[in-house]
RODO-2510 file (C-alpha; in nm, 4 decimals, decimal comma):
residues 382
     n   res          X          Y          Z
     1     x    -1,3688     7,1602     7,4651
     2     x    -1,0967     7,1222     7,1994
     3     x    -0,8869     7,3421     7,4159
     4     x    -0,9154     7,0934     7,7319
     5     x    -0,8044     6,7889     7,5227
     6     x    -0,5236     6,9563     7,4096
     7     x    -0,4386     7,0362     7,7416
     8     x    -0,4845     6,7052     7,9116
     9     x    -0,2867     6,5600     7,5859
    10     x    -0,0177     6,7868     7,6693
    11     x     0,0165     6,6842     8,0346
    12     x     0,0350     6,2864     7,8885
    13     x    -0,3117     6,2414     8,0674
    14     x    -0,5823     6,0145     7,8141
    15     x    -0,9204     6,1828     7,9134
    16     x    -1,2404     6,0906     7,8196
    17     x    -1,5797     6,2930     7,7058
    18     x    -1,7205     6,2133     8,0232
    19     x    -1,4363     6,3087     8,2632
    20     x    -1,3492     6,5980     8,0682
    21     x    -1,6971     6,7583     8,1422
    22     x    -1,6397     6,6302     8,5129
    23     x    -1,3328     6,8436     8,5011
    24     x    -1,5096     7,1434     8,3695
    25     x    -1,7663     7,1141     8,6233
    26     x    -1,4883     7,0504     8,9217
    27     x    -1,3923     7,3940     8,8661
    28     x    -1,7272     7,5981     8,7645
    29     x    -1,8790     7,6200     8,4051
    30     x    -1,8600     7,9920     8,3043
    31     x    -2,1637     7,9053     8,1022
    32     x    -2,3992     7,9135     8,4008
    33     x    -2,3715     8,2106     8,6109
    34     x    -2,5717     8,0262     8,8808
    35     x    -2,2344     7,8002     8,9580
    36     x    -2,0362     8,0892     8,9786
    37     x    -1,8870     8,1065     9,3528
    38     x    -1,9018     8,5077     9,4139
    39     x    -1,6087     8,6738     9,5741
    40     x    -1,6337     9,0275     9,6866
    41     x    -1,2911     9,1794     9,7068
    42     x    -1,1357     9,5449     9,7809
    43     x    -0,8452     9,6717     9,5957
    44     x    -0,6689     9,9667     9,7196
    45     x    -0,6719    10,2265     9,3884
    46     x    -0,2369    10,1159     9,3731
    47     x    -0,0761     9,8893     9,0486
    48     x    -0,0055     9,6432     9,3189
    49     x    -0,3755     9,4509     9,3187
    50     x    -0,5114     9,5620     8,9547
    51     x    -0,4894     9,2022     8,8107
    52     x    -0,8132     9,1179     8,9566
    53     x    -0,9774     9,4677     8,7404
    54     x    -0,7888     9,3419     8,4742
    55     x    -0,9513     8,9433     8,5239
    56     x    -1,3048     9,0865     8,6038
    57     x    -1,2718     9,2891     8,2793
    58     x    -1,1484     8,9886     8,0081
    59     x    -1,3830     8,6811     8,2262
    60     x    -1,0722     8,5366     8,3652
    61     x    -1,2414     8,5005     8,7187
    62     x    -1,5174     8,2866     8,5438
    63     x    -1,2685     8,0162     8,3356
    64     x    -1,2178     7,9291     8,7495
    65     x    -1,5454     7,9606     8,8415
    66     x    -1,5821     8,2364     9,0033
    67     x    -1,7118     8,5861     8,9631
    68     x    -1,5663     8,8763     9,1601
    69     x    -1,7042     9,1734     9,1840
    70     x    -1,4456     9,4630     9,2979
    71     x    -1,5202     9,7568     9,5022
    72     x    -1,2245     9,9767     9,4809
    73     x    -1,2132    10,2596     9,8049
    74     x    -0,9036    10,5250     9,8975
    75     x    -1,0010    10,4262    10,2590
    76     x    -0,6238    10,2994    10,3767
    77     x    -0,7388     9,9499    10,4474
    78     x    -0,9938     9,9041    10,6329
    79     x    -0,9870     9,5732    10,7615
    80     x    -1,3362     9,6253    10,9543
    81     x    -1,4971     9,5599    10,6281
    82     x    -1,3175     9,1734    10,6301
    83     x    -1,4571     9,1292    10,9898
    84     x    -1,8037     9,2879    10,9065
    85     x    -1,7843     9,0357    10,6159
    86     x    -1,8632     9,3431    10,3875
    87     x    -1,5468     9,1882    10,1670
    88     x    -1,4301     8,8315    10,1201
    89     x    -1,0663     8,9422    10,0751
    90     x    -0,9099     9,2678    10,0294
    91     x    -0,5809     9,3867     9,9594
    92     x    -0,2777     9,4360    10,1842
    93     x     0,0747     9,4291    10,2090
    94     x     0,3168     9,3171    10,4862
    95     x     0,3891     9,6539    10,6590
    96     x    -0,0144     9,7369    10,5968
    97     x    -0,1277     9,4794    10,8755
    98     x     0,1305     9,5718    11,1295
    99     x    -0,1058     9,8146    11,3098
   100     x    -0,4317     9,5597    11,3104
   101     x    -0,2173     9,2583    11,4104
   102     x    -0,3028     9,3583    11,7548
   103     x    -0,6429     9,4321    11,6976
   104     x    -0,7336     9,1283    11,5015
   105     x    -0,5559     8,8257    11,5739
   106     x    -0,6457     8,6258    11,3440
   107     x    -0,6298     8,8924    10,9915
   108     x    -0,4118     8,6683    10,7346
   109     x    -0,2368     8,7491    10,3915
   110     x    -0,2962     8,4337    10,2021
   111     x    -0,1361     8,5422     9,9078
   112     x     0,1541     8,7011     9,7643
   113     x     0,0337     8,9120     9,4499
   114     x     0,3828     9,0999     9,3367
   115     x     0,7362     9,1872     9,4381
   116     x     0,7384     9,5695     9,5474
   117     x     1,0109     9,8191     9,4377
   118     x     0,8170    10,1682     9,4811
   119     x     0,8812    10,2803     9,8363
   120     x     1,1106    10,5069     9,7135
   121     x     1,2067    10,8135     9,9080
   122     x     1,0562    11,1717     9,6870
   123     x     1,2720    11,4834     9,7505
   124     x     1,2336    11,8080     9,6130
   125     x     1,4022    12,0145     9,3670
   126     x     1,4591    12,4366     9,3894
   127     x     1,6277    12,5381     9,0845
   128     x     1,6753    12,2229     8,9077
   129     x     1,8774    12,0583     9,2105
   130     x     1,7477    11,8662     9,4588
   131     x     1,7202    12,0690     9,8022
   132     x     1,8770    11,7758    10,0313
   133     x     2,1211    11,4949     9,9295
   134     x     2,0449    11,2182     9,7101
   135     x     2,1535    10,8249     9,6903
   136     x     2,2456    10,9001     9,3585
   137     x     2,4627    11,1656     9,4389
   138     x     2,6100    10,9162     9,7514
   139     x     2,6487    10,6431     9,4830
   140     x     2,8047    10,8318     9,2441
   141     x     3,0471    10,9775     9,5353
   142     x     3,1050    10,6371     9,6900
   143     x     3,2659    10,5050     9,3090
   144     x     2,9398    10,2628     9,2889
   145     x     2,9027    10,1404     9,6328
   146     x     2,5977    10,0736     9,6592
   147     x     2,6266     9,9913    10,0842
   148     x     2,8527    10,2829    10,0860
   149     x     2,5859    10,5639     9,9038
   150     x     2,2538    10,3472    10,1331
   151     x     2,4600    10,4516    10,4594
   152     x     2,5482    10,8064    10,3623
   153     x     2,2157    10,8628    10,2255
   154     x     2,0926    10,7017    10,5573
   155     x     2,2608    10,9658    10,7710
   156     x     2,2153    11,2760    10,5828
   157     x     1,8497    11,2209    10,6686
   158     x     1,9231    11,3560    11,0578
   159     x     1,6557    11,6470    11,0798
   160     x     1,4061    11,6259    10,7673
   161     x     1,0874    11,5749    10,7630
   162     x     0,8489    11,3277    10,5736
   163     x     0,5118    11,3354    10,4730
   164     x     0,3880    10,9668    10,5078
   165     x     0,0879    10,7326    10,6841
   166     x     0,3002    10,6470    10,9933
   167     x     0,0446    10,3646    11,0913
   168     x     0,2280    10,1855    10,7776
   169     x     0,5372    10,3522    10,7007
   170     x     0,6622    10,3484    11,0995
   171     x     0,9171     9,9959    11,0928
   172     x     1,0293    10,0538    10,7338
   173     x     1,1471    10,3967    10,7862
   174     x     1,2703    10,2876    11,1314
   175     x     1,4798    10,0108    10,9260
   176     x     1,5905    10,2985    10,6975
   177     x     1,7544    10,5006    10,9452
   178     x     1,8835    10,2532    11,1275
   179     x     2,1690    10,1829    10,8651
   180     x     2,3140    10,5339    10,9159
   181     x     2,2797    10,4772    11,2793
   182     x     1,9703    10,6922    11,3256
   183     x     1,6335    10,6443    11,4867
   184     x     1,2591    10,8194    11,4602
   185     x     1,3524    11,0469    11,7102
   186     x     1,5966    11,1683    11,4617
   187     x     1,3527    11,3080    11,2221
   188     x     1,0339    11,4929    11,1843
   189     x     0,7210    11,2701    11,0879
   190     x     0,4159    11,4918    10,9393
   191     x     0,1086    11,1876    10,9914
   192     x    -0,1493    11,1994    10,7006
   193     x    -0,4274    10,8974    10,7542
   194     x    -0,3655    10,7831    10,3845
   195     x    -0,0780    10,7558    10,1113
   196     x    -0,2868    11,0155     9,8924
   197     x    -0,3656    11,2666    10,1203
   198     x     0,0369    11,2505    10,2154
   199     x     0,1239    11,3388     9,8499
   200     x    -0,1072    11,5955     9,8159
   201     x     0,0369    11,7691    10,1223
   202     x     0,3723    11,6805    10,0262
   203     x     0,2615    11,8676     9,6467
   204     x     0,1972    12,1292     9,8890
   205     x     0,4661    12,2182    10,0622
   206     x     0,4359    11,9844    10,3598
   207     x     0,8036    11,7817    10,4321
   208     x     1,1183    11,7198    10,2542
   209     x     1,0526    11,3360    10,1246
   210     x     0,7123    11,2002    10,0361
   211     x     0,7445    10,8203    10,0806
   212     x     0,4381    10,5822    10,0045
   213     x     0,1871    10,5027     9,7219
   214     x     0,3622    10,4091     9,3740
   215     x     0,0800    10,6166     9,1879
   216     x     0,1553    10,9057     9,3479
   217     x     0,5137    10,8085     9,3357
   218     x     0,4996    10,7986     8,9792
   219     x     0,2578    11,1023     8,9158
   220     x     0,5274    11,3478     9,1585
   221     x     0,7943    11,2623     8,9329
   222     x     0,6353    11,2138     8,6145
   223     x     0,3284    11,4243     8,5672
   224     x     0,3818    11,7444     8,3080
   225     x     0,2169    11,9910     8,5579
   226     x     0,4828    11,9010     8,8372
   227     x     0,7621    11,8738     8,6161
   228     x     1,0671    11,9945     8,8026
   229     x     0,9359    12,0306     9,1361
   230     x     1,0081    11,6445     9,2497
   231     x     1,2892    11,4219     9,2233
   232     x     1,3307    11,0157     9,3408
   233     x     1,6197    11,0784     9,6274
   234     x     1,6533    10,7307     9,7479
   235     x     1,6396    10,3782     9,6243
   236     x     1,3774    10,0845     9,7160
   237     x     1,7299     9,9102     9,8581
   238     x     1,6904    10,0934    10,1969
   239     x     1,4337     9,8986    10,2868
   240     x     1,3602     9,5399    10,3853
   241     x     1,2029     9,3944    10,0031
   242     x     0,8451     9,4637     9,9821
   243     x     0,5427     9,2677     9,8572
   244     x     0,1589     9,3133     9,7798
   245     x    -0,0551     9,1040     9,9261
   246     x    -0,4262     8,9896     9,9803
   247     x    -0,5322     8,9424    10,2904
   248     x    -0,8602     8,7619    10,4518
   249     x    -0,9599     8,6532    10,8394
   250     x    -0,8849     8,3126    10,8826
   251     x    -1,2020     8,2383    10,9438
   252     x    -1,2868     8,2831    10,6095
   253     x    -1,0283     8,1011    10,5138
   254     x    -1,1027     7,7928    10,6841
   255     x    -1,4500     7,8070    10,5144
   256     x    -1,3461     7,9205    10,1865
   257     x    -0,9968     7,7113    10,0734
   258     x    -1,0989     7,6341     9,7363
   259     x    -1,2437     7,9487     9,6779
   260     x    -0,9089     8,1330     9,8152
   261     x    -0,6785     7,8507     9,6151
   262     x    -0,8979     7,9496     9,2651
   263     x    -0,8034     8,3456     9,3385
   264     x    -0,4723     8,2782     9,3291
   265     x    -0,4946     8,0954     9,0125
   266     x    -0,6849     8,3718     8,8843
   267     x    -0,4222     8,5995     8,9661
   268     x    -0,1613     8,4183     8,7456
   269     x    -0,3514     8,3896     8,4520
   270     x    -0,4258     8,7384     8,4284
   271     x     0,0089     8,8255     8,5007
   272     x     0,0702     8,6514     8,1700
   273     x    -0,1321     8,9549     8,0110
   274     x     0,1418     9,1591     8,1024
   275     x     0,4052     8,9719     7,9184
   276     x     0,1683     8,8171     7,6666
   277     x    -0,0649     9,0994     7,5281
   278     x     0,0558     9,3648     7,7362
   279     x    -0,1624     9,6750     7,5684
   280     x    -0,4816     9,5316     7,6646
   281     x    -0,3707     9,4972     8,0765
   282     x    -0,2322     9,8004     8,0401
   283     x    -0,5645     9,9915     7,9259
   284     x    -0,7588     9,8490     8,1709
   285     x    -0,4939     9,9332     8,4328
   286     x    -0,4939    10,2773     8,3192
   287     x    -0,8499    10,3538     8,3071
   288     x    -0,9061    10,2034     8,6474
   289     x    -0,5785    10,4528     8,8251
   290     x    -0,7751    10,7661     8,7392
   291     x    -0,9608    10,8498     9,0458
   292     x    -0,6278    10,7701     9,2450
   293     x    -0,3745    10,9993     9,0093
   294     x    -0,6346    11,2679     8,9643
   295     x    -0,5633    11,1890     8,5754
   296     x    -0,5330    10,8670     8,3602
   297     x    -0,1612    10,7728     8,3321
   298     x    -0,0271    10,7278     7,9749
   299     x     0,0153    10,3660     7,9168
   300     x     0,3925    10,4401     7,9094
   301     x     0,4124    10,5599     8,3316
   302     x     0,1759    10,2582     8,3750
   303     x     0,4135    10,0355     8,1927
   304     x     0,6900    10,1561     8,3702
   305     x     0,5232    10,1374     8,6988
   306     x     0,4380     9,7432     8,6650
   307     x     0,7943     9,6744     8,4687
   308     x     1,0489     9,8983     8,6976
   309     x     0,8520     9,9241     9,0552
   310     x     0,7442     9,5567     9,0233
   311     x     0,8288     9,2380     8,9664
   312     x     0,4844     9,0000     8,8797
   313     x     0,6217     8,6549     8,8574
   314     x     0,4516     8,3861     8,6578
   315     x     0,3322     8,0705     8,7827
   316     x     0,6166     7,8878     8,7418
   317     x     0,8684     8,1428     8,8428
   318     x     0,6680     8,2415     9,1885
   319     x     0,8500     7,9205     9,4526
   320     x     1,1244     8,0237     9,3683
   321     x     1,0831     8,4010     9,3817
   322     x     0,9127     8,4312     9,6950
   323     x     0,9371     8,0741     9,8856
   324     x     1,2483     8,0064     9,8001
   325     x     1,4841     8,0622    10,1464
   326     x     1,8453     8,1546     9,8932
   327     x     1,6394     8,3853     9,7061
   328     x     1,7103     8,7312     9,7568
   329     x     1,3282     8,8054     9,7267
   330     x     1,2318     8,5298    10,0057
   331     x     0,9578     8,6411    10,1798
   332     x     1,0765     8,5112    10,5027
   333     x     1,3616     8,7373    10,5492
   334     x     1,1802     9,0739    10,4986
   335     x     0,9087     8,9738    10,6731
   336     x     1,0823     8,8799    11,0201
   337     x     1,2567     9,2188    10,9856
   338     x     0,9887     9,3751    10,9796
   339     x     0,7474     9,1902    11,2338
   340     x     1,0374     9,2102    11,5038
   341     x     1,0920     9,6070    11,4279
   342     x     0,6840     9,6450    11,4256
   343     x     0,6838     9,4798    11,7764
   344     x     0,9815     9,6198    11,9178
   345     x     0,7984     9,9653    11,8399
   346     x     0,4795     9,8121    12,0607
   347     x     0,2402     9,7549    11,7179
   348     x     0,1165     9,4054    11,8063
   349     x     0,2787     9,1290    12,0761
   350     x     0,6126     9,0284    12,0630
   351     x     0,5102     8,6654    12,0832
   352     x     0,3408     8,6983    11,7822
   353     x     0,5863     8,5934    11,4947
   354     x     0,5487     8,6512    11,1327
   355     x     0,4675     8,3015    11,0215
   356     x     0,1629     8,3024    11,1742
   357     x     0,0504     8,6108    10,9470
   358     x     0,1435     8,5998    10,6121
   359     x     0,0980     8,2611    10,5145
   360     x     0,1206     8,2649    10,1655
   361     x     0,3058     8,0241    10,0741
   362     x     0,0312     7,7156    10,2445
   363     x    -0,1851     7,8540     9,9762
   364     x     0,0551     7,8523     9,7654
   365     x     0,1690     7,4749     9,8081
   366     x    -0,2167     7,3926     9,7837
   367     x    -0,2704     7,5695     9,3966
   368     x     0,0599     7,3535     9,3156
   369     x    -0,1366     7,0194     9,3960
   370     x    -0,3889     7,1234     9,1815
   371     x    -0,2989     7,0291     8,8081
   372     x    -0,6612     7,1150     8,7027
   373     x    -0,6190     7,4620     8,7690
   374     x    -0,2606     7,4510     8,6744
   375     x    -0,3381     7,3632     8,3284
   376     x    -0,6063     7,6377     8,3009
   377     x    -0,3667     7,9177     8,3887
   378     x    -0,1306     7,7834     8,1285
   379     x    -0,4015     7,7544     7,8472
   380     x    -0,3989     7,9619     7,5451
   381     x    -0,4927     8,3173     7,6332
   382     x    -0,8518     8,4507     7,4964
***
C-alpha cells in the first residue's frame, strides 16, 4: 500500500484510501488467485520471448493481474494451437507469419517484444579459416565500408548452400541476395521443418551457412565441444531489421483488449530485470534454454545473447524505438520489405499489406493511456 501512495504522490495525483484500493482492484489483487485473469501462452524455446518465464518465475504477471501459465514446445509455430484456442497468445516474429498469412487471415502480432540482431549467416571453418568468404574479410578489404563488404559478401554467396526453415527464412534471404544482384535460384536451399533440426544438420555436415535460431546461433560458435568448427560469416545488416513478436487471432483480441494491453505491461516490467538485477533474469533465462541448446548456457553466452543479438527497450524508450517513422529501427520500414518480398514470392495475397498484420503499435498507444499500469511497471522492483 505504501508503495502505491508513493507512486500516485510521484505522478502529483492526491489519492485517497478508498480509491487507492479501487485502483488495486482495477487491475487484479495478486492476493486472490480467484481474480487472476489466466493467460495461456507459447514461447518458442529462443531469448526472444523468455521475459514472460522470467515474469511467471518472480509474480510479475500477478502485480497486473494476471497469471500465465507457459507451455514452451520446439514445434516451429504452430499457429493451429491459437485457432484451436489451445493458447491465448504465442510467440512470433514478422517473417514467422508470412507462410500462415494466407491461411489465416485474421492471425495478428499485437506486440513488439525486442529488436532482433541474430540472423546472422554461420560458415564453417577447415583449418582455422573459414571455407568461403566472410563480411569481415569484405569489410576489412573494402577500408570499412560497410555497403561495400554487405554487397561483396552478397555476391560471393552464388552457389552455396544453406541449411535453414525456408517456410521462414525464404524473403529475408531473398532480400540478402538481392544486394549482390542474386536471387534463390542462385543458391542451394537444404529445407529442415524447424531452426533446430537445421543446426543439427548443419553440425553435421549439411550446407555451407546455417542461418536461423539465436540459441543455436550462439551454441555453433560458442560451445567448447564445437570450438573451431563454426564461424559468424555475415552480419545481421544484410537483412531488413528484425523483431520478436507475440502474436494472437484477432478474434481474441477483440474479446481480450485489457487482457492483451496488461501482457504488454508485463513484458516491460520484467525488461528492467535485465538492466536492473540482471543475474536473477539471467538464471532463469538460462535454466529455461536447456532443452533448446542441448546444455544450459553459461550466464555469460546468455548475457551476450540478450545484450549483443538484442536490443529490449524499456518502456519509455519503446515509441521511439519501434514507432517512431526516423528511427532506424521503425517497424514500418522492415516490415513492408518484407510483406511485399513474401507476396511477390506467392506466400499470402498481394492485397494484403503489412499494416493490417502486425499491429503493434494500436496496442501499444492503448498501454500509453493507461497511467495505472504505467506506474506499476515503473514501481520499485521486488
Amino acid at each position: 500500500m505504501k508503495i502505491l501512495l508513493r507512486i500516485a504522490k510521484r505522478a502529483g495525483v492526491v489519492v485517497s484510501l478508498v480509491a487507492t484500493l479501487a485502483a488495486v482492484a482495477g487491475y487484479g489483487s495478486p492476493s486472490s488467485a480467484t481474480e487472476l485473469t489466466p493467460v495461456l501462452i507459447e514461447t518458442q524455446p529462443y531469448y526472444d520471448f523468455k521475459f514472460f518465464d522470467v515474469a511467471k518465475d518472480l509474480g510479475i504477471d500477478r502485480e497486473f493481474g494476471l497469471d500465465i501459465t507457459i507451455i514452451t514446445t520446439a514445434e516451429q509455430f504452430s499457429w493451429r494451437k491459437l485457432v484451436r484456442g489451445d493458447v491465448d497468445i504465442a510467440a512470433s516474429c514478422p517473417t514467422c507469419v508470412l507462410p500462415a498469412i494466407g491461411e489465416l487471415p485474421t492471425l495478428r502480432d499485437f506486440m513488439i517484444n525486442q529488436v532482433f540482431e541474430g540472423f546472422v549467416p554461420i560458415g564453417r571453418l577447415k583449418d582455422g579459416k573459414p571455407e568461403r568468404p566472410t563480411y569481415h574479410g569484405f569489410l576489412e578489404e573494402n577500408g570499412g565500408d560497410v555497403d561495400a563488404a554487405l554487397t561483396s559478401f552478397s555476391k560471393s554467396l552464388k552457389g552455396s548452400s544453406w541449411a535453414v526453415t525456408p517456410e521462414i527464412q525464404k524473403a529475408n534471404i531473398q532480400l540478402m541476395l538481392e544486394r549482390g544482384g542474386l536471387t534463390l535460384d542462385d543458391v542451394r536451399i537444404i529445407p529442415f521443418p524447424d531452426e533446430t533440426k537445421s543446426a543439427l544438420a548443419f553440425i553435421h555436415g549439411e550446407g555451407d551457412y546455417y542461418f536461423g535460431s539465436l540459441p543455436q546461433s550462439v551454441r555453433l560458435i560458442s560451445a567448447p565441444e564445437l570450438e573451431g568448427q563454426f564461424v559468424l560469416a555475415g552480419s545481421a545488416k544484410l537483412f531488413p531489421t528484425a523483431f520478436g513478436t507475440f502474436a494472437a487471432m484477432q478474434e481474441w483480441l477483440d474479446k481480450n483488449e485489457e487482457t492483451a494491453v496488461r501482457l504488454y505491461a508485463v513484458w516491460f516490467r520484467t525488461t528492467r530485470y535485465l538492466y536492473e538485477q540482471p543475474d536473477r533474469l539471467l538464471e532463469i533465462i538460462g535454466e529455461s534454454l536447456k532443452v533448446a541448446t542441448g546444455g544450459l548456457l553459461t550466464a555469460e553466452s546468455t548475457k551476450a545473447a540478450l545484450m549483443h543479438f538484442n536490443y529490449f527497450p524499456l518502456f519509455e524508450d519503446a515509441r521511439k524505438t519501434y514507432f517512431d517513422p526516423n528511427s532506424p529501427t521503425y517497424f514500418g520500414t522492415a516490415n513492408e520489405k518484407l510483406f511485399v518480398a513474401a507476396a511477390e514470392m506467392g506466400q499470402f495475397p498481394k492485397e494484403t499489406t503489412w499494416d493490417q498484420i502486425q499491429i503493434g503499435d494500436k496496442y501499444f498507444e492503448k498501454l500509453e493511456a493507461r497511467q495505472d499500469l504505467i506506474d506499476i511497471i515503473n514501481a520499485p522492483l521486488k
